[in-house]
PDB file of the backbone (N, CA, C, O) and the ligand in Angstrom, with CONECT records:
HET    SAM  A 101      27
ATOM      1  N   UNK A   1     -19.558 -14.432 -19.548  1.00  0.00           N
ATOM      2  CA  UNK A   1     -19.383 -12.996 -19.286  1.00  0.00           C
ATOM      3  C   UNK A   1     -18.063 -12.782 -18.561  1.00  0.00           C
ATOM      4  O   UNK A   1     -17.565 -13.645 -17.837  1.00  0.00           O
ATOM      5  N   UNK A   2     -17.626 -11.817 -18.746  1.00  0.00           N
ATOM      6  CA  UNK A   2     -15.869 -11.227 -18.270  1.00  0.00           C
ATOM      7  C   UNK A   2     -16.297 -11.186 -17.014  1.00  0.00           C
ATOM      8  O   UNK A   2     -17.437 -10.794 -16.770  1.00  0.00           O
ATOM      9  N   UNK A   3     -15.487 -11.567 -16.084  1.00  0.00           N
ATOM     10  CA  UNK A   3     -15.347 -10.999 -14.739  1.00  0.00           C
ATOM     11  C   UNK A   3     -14.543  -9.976 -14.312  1.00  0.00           C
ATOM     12  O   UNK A   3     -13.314 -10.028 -14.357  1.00  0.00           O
ATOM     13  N   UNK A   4     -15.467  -8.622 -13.712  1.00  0.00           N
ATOM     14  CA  UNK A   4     -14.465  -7.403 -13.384  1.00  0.00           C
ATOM     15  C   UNK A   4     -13.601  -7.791 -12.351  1.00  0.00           C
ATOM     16  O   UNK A   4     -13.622  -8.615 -11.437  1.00  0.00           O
ATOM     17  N   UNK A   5     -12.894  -7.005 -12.749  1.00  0.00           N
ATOM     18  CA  UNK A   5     -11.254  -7.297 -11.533  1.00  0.00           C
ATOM     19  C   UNK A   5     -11.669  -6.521 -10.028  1.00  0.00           C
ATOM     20  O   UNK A   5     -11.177  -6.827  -8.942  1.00  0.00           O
ATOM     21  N   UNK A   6     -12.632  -5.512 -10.246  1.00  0.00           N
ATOM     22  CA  UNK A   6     -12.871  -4.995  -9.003  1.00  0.00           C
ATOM     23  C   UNK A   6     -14.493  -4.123  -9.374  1.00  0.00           C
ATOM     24  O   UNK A   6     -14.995  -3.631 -10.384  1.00  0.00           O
ATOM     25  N   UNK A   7     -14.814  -4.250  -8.239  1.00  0.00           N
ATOM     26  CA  UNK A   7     -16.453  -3.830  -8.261  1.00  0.00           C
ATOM     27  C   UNK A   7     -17.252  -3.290  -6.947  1.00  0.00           C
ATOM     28  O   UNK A   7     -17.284  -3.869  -5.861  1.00  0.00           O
ATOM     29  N   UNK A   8     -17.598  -2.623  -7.124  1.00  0.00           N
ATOM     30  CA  UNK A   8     -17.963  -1.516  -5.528  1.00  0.00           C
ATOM     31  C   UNK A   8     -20.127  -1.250  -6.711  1.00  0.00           C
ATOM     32  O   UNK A   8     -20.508  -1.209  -7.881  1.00  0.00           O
ATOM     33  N   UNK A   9     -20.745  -1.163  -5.304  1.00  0.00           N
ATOM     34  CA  UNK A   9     -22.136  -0.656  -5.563  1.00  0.00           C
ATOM     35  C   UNK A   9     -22.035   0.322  -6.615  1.00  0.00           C
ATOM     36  O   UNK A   9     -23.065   0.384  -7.287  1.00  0.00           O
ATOM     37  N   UNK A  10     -21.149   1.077  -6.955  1.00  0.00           N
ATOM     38  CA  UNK A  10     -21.379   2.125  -7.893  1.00  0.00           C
ATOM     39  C   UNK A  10     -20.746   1.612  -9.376  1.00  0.00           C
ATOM     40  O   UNK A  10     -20.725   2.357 -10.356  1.00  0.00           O
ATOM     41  N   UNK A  11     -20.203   0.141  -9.391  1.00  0.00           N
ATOM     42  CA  UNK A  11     -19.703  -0.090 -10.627  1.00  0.00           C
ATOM     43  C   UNK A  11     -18.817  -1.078 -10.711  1.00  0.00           C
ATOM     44  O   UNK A  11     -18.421  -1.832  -9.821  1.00  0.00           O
ATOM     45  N   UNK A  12     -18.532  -1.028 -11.826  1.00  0.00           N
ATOM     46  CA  UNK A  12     -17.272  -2.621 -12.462  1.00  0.00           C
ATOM     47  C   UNK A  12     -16.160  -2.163 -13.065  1.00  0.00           C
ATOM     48  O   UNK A  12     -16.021  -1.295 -13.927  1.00  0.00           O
ATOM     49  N   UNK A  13     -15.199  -3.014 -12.374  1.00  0.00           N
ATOM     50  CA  UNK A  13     -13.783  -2.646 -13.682  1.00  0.00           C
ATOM     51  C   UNK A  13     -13.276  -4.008 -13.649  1.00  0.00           C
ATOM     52  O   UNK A  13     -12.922  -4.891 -12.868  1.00  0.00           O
ATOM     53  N   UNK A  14     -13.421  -3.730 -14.943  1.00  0.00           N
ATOM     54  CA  UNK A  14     -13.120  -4.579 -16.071  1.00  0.00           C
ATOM     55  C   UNK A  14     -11.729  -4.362 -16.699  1.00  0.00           C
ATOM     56  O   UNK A  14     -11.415  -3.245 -17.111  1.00  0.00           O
ATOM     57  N   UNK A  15     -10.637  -5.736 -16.800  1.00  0.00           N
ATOM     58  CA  UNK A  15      -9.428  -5.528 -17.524  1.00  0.00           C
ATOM     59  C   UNK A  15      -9.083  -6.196 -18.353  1.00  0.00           C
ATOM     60  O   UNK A  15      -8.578  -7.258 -17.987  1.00  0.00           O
ATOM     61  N   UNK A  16      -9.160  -5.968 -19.638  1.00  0.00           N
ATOM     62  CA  UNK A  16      -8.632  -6.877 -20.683  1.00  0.00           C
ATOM     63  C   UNK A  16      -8.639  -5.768 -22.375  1.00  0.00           C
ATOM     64  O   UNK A  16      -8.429  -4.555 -22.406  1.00  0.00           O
ATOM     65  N   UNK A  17      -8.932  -6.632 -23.541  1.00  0.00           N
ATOM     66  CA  UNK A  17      -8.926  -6.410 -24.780  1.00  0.00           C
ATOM     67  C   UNK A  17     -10.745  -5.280 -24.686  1.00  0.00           C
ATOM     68  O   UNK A  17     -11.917  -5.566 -24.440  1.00  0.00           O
ATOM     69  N   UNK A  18     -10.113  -4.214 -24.986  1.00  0.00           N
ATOM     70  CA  UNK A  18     -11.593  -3.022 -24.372  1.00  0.00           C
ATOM     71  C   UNK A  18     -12.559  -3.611 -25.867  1.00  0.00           C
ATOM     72  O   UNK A  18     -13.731  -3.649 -25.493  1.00  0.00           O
ATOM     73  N   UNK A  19     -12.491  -3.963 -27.032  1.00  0.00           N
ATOM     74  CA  UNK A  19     -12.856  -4.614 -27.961  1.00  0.00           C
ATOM     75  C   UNK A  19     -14.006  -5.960 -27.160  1.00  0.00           C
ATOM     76  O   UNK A  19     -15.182  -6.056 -26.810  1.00  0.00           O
ATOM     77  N   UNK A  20     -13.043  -6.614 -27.179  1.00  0.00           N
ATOM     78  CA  UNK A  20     -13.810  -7.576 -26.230  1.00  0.00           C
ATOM     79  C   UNK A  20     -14.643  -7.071 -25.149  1.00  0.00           C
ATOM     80  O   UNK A  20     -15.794  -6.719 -25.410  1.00  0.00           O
ATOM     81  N   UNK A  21     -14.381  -7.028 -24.467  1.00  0.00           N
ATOM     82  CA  UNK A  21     -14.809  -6.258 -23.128  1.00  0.00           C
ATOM     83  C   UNK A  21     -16.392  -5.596 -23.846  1.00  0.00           C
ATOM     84  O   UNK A  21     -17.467  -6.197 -23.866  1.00  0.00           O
ATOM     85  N   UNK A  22     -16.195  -4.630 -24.223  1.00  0.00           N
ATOM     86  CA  UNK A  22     -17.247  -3.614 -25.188  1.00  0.00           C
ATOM     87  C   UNK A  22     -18.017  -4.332 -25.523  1.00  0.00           C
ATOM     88  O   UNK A  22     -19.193  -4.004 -25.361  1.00  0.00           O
ATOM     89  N   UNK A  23     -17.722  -5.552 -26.101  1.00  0.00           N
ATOM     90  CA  UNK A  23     -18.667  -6.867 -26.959  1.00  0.00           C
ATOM     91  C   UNK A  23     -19.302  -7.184 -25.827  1.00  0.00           C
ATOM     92  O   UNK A  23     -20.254  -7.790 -26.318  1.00  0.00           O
ATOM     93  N   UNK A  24     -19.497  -7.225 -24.532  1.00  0.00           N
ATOM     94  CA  UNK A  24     -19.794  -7.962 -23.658  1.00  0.00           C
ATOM     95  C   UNK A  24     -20.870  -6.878 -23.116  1.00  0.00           C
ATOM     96  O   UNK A  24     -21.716  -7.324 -22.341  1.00  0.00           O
ATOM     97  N   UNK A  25     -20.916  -5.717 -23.390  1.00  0.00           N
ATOM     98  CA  UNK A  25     -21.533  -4.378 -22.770  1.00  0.00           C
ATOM     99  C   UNK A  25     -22.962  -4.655 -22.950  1.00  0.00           C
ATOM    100  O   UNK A  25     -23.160  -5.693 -23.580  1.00  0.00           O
ATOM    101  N   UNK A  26     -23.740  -4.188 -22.675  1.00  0.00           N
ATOM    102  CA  UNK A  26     -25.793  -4.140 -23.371  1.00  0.00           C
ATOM    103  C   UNK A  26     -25.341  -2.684 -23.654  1.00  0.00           C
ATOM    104  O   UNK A  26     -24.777  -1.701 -23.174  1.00  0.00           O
ATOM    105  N   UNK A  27     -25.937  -3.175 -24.713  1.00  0.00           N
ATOM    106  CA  UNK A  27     -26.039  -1.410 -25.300  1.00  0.00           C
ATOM    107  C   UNK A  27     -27.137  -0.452 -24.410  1.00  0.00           C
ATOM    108  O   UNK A  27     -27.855  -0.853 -23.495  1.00  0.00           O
ATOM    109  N   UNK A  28     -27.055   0.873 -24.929  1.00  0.00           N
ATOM    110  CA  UNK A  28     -27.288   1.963 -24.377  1.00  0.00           C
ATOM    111  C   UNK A  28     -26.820   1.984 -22.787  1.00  0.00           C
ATOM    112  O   UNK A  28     -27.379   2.868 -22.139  1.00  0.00           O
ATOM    113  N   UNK A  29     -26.081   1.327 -22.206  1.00  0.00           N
ATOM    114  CA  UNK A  29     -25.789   1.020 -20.834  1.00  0.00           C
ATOM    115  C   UNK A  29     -25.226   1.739 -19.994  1.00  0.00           C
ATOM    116  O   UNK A  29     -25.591   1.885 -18.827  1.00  0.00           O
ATOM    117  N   UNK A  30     -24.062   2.372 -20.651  1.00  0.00           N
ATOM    118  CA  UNK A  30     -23.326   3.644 -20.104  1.00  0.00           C
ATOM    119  C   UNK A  30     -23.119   4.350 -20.040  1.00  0.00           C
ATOM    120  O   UNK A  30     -22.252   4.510 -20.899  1.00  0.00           O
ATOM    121  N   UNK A  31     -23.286   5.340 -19.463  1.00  0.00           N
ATOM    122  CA  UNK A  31     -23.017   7.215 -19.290  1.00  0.00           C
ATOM    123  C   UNK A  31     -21.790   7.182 -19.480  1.00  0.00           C
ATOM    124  O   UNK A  31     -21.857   7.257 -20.707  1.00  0.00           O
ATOM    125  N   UNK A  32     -20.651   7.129 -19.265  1.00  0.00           N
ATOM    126  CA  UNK A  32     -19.343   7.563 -19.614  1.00  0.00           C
ATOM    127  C   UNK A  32     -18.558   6.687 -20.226  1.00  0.00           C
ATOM    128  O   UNK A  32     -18.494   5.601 -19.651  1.00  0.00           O
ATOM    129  N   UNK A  33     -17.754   6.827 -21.494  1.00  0.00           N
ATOM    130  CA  UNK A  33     -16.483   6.405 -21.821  1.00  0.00           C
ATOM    131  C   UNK A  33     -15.184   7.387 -21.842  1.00  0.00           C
ATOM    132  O   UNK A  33     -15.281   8.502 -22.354  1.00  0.00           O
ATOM    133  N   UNK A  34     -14.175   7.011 -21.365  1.00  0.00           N
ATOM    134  CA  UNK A  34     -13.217   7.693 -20.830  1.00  0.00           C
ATOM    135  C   UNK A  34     -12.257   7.419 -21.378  1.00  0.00           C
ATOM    136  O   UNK A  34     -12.180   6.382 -20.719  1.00  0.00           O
ATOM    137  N   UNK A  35     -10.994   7.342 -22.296  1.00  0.00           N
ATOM    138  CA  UNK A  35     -10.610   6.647 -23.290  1.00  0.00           C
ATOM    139  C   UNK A  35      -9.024   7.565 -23.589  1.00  0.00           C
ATOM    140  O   UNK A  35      -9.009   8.793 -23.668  1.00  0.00           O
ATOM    141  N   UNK A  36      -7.851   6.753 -23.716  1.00  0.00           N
ATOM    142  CA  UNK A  36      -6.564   7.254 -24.299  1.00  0.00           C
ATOM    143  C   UNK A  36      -5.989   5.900 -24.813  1.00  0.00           C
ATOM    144  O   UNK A  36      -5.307   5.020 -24.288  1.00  0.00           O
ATOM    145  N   UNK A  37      -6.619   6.111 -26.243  1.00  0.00           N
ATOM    146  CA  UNK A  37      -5.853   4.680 -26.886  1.00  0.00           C
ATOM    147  C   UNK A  37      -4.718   5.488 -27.656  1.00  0.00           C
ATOM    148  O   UNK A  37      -4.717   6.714 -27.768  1.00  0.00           O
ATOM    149  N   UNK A  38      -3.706   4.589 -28.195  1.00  0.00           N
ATOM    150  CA  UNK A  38      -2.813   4.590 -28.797  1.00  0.00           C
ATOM    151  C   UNK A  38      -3.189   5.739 -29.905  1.00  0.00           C
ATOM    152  O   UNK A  38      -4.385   5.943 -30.118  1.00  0.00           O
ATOM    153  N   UNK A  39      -2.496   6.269 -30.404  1.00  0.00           N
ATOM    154  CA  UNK A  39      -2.409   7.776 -31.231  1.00  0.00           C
ATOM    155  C   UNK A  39      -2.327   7.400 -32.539  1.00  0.00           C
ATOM    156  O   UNK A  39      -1.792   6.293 -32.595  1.00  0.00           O
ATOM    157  N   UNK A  40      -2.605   7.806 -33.583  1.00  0.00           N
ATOM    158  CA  UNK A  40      -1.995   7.928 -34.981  1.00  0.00           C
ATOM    159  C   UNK A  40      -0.237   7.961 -35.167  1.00  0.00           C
ATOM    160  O   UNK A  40       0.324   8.078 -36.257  1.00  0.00           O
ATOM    161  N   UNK A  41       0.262   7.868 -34.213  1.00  0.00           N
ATOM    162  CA  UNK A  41       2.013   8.301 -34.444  1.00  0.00           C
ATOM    163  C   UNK A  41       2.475   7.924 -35.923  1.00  0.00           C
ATOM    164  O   UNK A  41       1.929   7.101 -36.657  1.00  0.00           O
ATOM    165  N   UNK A  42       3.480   8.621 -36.176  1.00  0.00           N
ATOM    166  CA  UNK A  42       3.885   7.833 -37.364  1.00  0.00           C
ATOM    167  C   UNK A  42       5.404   6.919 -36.505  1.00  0.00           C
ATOM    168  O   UNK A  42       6.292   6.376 -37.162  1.00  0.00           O
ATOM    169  N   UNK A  43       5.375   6.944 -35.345  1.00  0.00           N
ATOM    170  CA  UNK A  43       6.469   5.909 -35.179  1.00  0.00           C
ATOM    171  C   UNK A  43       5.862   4.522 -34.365  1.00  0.00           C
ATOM    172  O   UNK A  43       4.799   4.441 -33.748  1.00  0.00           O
ATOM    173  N   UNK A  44       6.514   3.854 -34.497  1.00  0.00           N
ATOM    174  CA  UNK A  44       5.704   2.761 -33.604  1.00  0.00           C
ATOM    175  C   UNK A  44       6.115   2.832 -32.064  1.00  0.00           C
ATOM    176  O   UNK A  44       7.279   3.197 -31.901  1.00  0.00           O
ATOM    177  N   UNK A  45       5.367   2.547 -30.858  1.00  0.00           N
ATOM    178  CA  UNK A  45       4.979   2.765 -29.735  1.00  0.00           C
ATOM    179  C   UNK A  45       5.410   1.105 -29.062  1.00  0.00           C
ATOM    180  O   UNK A  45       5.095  -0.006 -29.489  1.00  0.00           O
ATOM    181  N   UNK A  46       5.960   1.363 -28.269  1.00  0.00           N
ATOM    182  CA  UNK A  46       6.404  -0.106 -27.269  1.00  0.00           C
ATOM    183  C   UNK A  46       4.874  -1.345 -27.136  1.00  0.00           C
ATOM    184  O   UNK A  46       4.822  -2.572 -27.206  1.00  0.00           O
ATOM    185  N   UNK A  47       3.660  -0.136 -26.892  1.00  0.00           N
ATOM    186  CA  UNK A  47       2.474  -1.065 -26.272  1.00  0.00           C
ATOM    187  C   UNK A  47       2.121  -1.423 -28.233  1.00  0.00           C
ATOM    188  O   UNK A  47       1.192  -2.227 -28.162  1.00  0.00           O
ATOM    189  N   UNK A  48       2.294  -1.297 -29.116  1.00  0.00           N
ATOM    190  CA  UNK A  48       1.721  -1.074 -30.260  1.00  0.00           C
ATOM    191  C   UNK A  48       0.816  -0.335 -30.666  1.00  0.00           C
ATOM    192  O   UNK A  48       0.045   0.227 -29.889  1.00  0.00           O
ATOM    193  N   UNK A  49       0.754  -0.201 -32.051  1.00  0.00           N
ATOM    194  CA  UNK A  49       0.005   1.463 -32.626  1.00  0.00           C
ATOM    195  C   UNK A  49      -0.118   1.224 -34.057  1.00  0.00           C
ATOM    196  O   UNK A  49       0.856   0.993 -34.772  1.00  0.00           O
ATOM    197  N   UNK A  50      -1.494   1.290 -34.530  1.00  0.00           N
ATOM    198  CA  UNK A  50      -1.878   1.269 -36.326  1.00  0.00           C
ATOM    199  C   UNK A  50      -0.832   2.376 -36.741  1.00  0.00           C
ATOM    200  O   UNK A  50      -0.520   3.352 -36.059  1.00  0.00           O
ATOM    201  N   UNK A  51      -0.326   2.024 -38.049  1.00  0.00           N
ATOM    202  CA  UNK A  51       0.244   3.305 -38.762  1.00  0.00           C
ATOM    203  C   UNK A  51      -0.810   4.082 -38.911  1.00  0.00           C
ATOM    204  O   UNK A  51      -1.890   3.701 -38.459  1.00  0.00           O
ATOM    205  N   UNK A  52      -0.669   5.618 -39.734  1.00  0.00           N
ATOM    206  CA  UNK A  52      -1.571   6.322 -39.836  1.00  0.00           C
ATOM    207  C   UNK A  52      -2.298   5.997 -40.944  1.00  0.00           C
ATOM    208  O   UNK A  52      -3.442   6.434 -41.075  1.00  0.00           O
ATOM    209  N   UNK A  53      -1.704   5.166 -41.902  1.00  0.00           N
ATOM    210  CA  UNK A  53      -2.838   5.090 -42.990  1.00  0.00           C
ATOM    211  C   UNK A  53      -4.091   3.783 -42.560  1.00  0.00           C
ATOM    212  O   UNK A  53      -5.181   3.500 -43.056  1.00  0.00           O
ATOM    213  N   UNK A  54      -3.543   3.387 -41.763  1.00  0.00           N
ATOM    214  CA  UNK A  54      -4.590   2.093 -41.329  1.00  0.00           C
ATOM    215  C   UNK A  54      -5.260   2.666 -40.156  1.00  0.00           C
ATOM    216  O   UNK A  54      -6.258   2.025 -39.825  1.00  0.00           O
ATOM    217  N   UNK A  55      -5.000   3.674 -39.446  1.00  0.00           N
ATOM    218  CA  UNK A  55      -5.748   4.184 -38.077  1.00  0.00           C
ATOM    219  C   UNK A  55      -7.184   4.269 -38.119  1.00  0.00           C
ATOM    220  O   UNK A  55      -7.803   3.847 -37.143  1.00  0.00           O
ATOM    221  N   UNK A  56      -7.612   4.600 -38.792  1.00  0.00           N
ATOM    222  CA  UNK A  56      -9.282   4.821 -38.811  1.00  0.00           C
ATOM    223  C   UNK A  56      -9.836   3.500 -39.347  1.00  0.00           C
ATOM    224  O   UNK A  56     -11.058   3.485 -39.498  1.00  0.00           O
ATOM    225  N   UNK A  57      -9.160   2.381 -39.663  1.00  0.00           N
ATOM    226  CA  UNK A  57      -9.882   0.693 -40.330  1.00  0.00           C
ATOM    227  C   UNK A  57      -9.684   0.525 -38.821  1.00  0.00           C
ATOM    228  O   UNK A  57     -10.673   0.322 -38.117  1.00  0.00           O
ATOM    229  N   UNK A  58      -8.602   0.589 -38.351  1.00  0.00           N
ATOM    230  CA  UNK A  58      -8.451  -0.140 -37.049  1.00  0.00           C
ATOM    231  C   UNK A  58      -9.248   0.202 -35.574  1.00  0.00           C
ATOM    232  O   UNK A  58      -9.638  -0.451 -34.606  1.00  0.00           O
ATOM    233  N   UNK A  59      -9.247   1.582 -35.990  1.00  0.00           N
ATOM    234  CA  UNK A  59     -10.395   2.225 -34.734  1.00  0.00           C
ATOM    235  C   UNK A  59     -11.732   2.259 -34.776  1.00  0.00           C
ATOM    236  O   UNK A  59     -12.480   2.446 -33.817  1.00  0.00           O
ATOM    237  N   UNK A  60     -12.031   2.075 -35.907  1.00  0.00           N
ATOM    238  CA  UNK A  60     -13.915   2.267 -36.243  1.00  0.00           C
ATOM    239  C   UNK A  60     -14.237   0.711 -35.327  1.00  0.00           C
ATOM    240  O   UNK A  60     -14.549   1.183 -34.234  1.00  0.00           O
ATOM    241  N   UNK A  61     -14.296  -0.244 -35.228  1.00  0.00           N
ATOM    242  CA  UNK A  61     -15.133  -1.198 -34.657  1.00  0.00           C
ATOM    243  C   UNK A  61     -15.202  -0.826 -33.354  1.00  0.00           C
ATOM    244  O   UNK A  61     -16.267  -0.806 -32.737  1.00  0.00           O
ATOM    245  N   UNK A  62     -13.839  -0.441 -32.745  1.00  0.00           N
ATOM    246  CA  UNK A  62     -13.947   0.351 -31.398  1.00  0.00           C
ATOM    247  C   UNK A  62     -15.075   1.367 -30.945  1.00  0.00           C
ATOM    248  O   UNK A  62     -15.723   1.234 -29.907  1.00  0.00           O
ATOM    249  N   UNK A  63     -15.250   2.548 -31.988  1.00  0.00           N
ATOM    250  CA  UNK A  63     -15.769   3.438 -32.364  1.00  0.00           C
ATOM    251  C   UNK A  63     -17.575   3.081 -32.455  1.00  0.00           C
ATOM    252  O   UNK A  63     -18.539   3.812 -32.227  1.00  0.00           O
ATOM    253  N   UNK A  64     -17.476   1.412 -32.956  1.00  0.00           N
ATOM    254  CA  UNK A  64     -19.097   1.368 -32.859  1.00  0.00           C
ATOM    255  C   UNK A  64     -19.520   0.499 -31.798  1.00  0.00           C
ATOM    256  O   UNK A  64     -20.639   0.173 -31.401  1.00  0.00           O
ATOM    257  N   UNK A  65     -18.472   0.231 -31.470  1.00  0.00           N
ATOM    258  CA  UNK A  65     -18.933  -0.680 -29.890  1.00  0.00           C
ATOM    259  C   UNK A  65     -19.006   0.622 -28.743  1.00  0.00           C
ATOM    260  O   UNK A  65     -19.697   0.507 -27.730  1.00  0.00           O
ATOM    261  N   UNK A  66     -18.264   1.779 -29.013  1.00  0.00           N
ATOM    262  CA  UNK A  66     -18.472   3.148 -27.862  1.00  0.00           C
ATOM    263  C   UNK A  66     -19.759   3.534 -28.114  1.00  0.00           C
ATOM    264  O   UNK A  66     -20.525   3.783 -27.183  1.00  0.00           O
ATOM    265  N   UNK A  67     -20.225   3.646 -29.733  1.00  0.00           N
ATOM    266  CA  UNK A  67     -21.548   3.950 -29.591  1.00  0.00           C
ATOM    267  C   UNK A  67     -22.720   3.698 -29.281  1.00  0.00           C
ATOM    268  O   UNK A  67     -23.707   4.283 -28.835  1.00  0.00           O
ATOM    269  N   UNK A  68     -22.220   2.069 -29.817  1.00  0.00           N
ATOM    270  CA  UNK A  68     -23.638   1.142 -29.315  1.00  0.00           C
ATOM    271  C   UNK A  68     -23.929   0.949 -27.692  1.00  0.00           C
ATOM    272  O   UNK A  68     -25.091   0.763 -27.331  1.00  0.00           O
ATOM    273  N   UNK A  69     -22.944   0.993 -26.802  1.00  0.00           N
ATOM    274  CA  UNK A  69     -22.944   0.680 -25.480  1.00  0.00           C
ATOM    275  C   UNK A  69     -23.452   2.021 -24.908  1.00  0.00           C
ATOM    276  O   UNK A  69     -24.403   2.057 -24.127  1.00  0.00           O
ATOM    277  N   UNK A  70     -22.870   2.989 -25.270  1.00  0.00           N
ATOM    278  CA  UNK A  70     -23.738   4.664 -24.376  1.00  0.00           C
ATOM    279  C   UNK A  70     -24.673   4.688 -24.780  1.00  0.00           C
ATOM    280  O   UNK A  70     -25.167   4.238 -25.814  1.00  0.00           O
ATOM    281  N   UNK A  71     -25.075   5.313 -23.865  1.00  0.00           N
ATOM    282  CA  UNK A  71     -26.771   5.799 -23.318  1.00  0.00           C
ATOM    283  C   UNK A  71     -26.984   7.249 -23.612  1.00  0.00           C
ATOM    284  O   UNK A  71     -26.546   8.274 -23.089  1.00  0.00           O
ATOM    285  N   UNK A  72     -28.009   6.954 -24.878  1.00  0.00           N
ATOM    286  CA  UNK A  72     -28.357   8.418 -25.102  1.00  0.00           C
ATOM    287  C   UNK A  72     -28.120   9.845 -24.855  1.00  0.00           C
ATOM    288  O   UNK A  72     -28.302  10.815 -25.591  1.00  0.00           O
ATOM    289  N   UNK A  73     -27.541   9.733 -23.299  1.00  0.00           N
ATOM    290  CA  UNK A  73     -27.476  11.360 -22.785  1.00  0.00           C
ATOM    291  C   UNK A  73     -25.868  11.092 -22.468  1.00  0.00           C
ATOM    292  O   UNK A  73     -25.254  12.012 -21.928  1.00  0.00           O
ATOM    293  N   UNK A  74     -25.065   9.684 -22.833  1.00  0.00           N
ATOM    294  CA  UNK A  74     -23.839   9.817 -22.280  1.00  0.00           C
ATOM    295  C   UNK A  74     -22.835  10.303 -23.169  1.00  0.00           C
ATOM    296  O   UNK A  74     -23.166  10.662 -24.299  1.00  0.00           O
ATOM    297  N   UNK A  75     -21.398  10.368 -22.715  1.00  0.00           N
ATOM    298  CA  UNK A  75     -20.489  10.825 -23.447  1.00  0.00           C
ATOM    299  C   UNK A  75     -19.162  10.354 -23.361  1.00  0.00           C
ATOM    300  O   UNK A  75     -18.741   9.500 -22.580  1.00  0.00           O
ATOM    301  N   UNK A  76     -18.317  11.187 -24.519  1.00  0.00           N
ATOM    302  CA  UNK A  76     -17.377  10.172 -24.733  1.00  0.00           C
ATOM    303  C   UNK A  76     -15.866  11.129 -24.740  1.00  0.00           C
ATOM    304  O   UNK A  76     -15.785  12.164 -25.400  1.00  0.00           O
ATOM    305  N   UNK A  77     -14.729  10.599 -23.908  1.00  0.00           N
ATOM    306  CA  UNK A  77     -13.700  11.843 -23.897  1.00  0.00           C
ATOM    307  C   UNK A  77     -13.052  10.847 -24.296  1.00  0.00           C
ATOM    308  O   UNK A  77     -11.861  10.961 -24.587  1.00  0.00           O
TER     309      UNK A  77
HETATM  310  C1  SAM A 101      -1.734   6.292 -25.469  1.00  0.00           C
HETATM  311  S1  SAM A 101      -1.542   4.931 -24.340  1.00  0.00           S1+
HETATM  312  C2  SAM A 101      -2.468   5.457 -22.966  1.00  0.00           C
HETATM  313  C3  SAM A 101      -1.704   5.346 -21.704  1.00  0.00           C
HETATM  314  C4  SAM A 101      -2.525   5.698 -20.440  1.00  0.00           C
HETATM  315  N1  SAM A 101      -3.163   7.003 -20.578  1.00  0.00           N
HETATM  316  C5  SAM A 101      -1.629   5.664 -19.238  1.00  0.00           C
HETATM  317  O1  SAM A 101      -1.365   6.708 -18.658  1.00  0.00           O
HETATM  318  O2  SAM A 101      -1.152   4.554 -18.915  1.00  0.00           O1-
HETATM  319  C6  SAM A 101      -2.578   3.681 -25.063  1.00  0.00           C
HETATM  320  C7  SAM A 101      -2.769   2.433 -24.172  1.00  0.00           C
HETATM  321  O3  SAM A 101      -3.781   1.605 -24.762  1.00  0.00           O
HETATM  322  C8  SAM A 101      -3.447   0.245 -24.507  1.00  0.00           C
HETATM  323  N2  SAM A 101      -4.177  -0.577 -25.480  1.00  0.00           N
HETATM  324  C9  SAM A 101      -3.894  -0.764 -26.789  1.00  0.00           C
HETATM  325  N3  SAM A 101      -4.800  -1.553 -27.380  1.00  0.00           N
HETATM  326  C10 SAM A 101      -5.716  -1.870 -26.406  1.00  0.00           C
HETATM  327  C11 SAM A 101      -6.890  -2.673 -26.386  1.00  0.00           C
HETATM  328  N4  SAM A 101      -7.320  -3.303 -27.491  1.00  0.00           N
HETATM  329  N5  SAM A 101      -7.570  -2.790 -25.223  1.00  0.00           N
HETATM  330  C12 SAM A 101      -7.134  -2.164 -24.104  1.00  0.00           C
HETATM  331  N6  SAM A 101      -6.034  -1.381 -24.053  1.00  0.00           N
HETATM  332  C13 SAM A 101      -5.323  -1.255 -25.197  1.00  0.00           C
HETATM  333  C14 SAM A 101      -1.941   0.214 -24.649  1.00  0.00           C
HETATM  334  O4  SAM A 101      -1.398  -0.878 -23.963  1.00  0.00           O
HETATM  335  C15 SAM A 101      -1.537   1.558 -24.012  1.00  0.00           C
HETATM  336  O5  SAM A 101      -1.273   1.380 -22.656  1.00  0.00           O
CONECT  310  311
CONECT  311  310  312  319
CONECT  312  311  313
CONECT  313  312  314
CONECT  314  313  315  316
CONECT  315  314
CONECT  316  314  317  318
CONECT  317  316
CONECT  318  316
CONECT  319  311  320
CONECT  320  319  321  335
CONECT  321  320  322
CONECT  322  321  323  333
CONECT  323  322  324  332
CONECT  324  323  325
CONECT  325  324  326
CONECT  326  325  327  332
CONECT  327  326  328  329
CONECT  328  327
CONECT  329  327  330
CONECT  330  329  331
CONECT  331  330  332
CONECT  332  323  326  331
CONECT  333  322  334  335
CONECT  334  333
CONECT  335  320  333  336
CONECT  336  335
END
């Protein structure tokens, strides 16, 4: 299991590949995902960025690891 980088009674943070990380989650577990990944741009981005025709192959596994890990009443910005 990942070790969070910092952790207080109310929670964990966790730093690495959020893919990974996510893999490591129990599902239904979390009330909030909070989230600003890389954009559709059509230019490429210093941190890296799917072109737009590959954006949605590349984001869906993301997409089902956000779902599988929230908790019924949680949500996702
Ligand atoms: C649109 S920027 C968001 C920047 C952020 N809001 C900030 O103020 O620093 C997307 C960020 O996602 C990071 N990123 C890209 N792929 C990632 C991944 N698989 N796991 C975690 N972070 C990732 C990039 O390094 C980049 O910093």
């Amino acid at each position: 299991m990942i070790k969070p980088v910092y952790s207080t009674s109310l929670g964990k943070a966790f730093c690495g590949d959020a893919l990974s990380v996510m893999r490591e989650i129990p599902t239904d577990s979390i009330d909030l995902v909070l989230t600003s990944p890389p954009y559709a741009l059509h230019f490429k981005t210093e941190y890296g960025n799917a072109d737009q025709q590959n954006y949605v192959n590349w984001f869906s596994p993301f997409g089902s690891e956000i779902l599988r890990i929230l908790s019924p009443r949680g949500a996702l910005f």
